[in-house]
Residue, then its C-alpha position, 0 to 999 in steps of 0.5 A: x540551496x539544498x544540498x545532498x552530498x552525503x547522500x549521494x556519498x552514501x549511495x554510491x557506498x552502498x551500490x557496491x554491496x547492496x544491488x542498484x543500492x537499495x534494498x527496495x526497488x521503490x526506494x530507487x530514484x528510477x524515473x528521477x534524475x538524481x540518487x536517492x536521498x538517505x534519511x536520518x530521523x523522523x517527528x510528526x509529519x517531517x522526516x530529515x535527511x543525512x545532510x540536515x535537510x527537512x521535508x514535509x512527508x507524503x510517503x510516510x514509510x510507503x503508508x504505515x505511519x498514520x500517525x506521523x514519525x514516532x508517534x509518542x504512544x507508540x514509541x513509549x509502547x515499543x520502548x516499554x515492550x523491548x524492556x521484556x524482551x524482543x520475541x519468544x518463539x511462543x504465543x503471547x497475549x498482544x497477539x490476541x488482542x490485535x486480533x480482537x481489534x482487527x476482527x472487532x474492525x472488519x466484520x469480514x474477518x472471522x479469524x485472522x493470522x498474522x504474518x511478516x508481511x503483506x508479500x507473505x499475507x497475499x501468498x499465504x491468501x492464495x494457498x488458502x484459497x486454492x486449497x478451499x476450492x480446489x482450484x489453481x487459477x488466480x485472477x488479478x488486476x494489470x497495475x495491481x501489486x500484492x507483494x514479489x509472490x511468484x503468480x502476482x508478478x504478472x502485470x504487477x505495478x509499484x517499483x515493478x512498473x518504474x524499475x523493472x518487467x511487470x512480468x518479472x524474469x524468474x517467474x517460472x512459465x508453469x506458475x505464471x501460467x496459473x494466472x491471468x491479468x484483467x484491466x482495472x475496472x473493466x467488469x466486461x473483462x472480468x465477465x467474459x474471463x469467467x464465462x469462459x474459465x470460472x469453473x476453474x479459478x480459485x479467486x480474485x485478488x483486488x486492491x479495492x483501492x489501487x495504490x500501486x499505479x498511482x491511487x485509483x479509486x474503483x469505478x461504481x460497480x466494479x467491486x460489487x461485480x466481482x462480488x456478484x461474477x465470484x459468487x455465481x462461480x465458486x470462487x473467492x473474492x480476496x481483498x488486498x487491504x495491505x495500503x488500504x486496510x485502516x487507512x482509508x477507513x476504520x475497516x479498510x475500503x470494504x467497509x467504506x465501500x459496502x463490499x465484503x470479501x471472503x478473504x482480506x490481507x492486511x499490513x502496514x498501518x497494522x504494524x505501526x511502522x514495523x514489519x507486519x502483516x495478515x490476512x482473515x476471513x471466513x471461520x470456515x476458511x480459515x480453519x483449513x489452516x494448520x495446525x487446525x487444518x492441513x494448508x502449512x503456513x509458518x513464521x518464526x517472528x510473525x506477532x512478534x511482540x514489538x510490531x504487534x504492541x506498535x500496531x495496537x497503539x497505532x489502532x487505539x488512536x485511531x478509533x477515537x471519534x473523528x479520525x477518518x473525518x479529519x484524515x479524509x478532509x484535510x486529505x481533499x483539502x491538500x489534493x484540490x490544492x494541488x490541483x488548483x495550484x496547477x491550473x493557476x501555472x497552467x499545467x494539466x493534471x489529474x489528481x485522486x484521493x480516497x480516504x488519506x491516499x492520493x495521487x498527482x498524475x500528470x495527465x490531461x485524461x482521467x486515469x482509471x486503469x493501467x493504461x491511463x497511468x502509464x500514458x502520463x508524462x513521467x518524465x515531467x512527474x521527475x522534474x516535479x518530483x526535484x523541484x518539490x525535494x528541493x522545496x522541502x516536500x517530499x513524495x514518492x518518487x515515482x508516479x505509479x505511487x499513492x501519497x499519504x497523509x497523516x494526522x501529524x499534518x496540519x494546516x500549516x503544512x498543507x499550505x506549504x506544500x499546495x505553495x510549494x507544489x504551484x512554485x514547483x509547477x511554474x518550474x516546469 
């Protein structure tokens, strides 16, 4: 039998200097009945805890680990690189090799500028946009999360949906009035929006794969229509690649899905398991950007060496042939496993995967949108939770969370976890 004493000595130390003990929201167990566990190191796809505990791991740093926990290549590199120094104020050549890759990767992406992270690319995103068009209004999507930016706080999903208001308190009613909100893959609504306000919205802001409600893929159709409903319009499409881009497929969901943006924000993957973030697009558009153009945006570490060498190491493995083959496979092998394993227990479920993202809903209806998500049974989603932690397999705590997998996961450890995951359902 498992244990977590220290963790749960460890959260209590650390809520009384750290807010609710965490400084994430979506690393809180809110829809959980236990503390959060702390965790001590990470190989391959197993992560371990302060008490000694092992776990199979699904949530892979919320996305960016791809290739598991400290990927050899990519530990050597940063260690090699932190022997020159941590970060100079100044440009250095790896800067520009990652954006070579990344450009070379998303045909979409003429320029791109990195940054901290995927808050900081949305943000940076939407001032870009306003200033092209001459716009203010943003478009986006209930459930879907682009970082804690003021304007996308509205009807936002991730920790948002488990631990607080979508509309976050502190949200000025001035900005928030610049937004508005559509259901997810509803292209009536999105219609209907723009024939009433087109003329004045900047852009719209997707997750072409939503990951922040649980991993819902678009319906057919949805993208192409906001390509076509922003075209007609003057506004530009901006796709949130933050959790998709690399992940779903070499390019992003873009690529797998057929659709081009004018503007896309990239993070996690990109960075190897270190803060980074970006967002590219047209050369016209990005050229408005200072100091070639007039819309300000800065960032004392942003391509700071490490992240940039972690992320071009992670790149580099992951444009050898076959990757996204085997990633996807293995990824519908685990997720049909699981579902299998809760019909062989009786209990009903809705399982999603696209590319090495997936979601266990626990729902009797196909999930689709924001509604369909938060009617699942949470409740029942935090029992499954503890009893697969207690199996040594861990997800995300929370059910409005996409799972991961990585290419550190094999067979083996899919068999655990489908054999984990039916004993846990029969728990129920």
């Amino acid at each position: 039998m498992r244990n977590w004493d220290r963790s749960r000595e460890l959260f209590e130390d650390a809520s009384r200097y750290i807010p609710g003990g965490v400084n994430s929201p979506a690393r809180a167990f809110g829809s959980v009945p236990m503390h959060p566990v702390f965790m001590e190191r990470g190989r391959g796809a197993y992560m371990y805890d302060v008490d000694g505990n092992g776990y199979i791991d699904y949530v892979l740093s919320w996305g960016p680990l791809v290739l598991g926990h400290a990927h050899r290549d990519v530990v050597a590199a940063i260690q090699s690189r932190v022997r020159l120094g941590t970060g100079f104020g100044t440009p250095t050549e790896l800067e520009t090799e990652l954006a070579r890759t990344i450009i070379d990767a998303i045909p979409s992406v003429e320029q791109v500028r990195l940054v901290n992270s995927g808050t900081e690319a949305t943000m940076s995103a939407l001032r870009l946009a306003r200033a092209y068009t001459g716009r203010e209004r943003i478009v986006k999507f209930d459930g879907c999360y682009h970082g804690h930016v003021d304007p996308l706080l509205i009807k936002a999903g991730s920790g948002a949906l488990t631990h607080g208001e979508p509309t976050s308190p502190g949200v000025p009613d001035a900005v928030a009035a610049t937004t508005r909100s559509c259901p997810y893959n509803d292209i009536e609504a999105i219609e209907a929006l723009f024939a009433a306000e087109g003329e004045q919205i900047a852009a719209v802001i997707v997750e072409p794969v939503a990951g922040n409600m649980g991993c819902i893929p678009p319906q057919p159709g949805f993208l192409e229509a906001l390509r076509s409903v922003t075209e007609r319009h003057g506004a530009l499409l901006i796709f949130d690649e933050v959790m998709s881009g690399f992940r779903v497929a070499w390019g992003g969901a873009q690529i797998l899905y057929g659709v081009t943006p004018d503007l896309t924000c990239l993070g996690k993957v990109i960075g190897g398991g270190l803060p980074v973030g970006a967002f590219g697009g047209k050369r016209e558009i990005m050229q408005l950007l200072s100091p070639a153009g007039a819309v300000y945006q800065a960032g004392t570490l942003s391509g700071n060496p490490l992240a940039v060498v972690a992320g071009h190491e992670t790149l580099a493995a992951l444009s050898e042939p076959g990757v996204y083959e085997q990633l996807s496979e293995r990824s519908e092998r685990l997720s049909w496993g699981i579902l299998r394993a809760a019909e062989n227990a009786g209990v009903p479920i809705y399982a999603t995967q696209v590319g090495s993202m997936f979601t266990t809903f626990f729902s009797e209806q196909p999930v689709t949108d924001l509604t369909s998500a938060q009617a699942c049974d949470t409740e029942r989603f935090g029992r499954f939770f503890v009893e697969l932690l207690r199996r040594g397999v861990y997800i995300a705590p929370s059910q409005f969370e996409s799972g991961f997998l990585s290419t550190a996961h094999g067979e083996g450890e899919i068999e655990q976890t489908v054999a984990a995951a039916e004993e846990a359902f029969r728990s129920l």
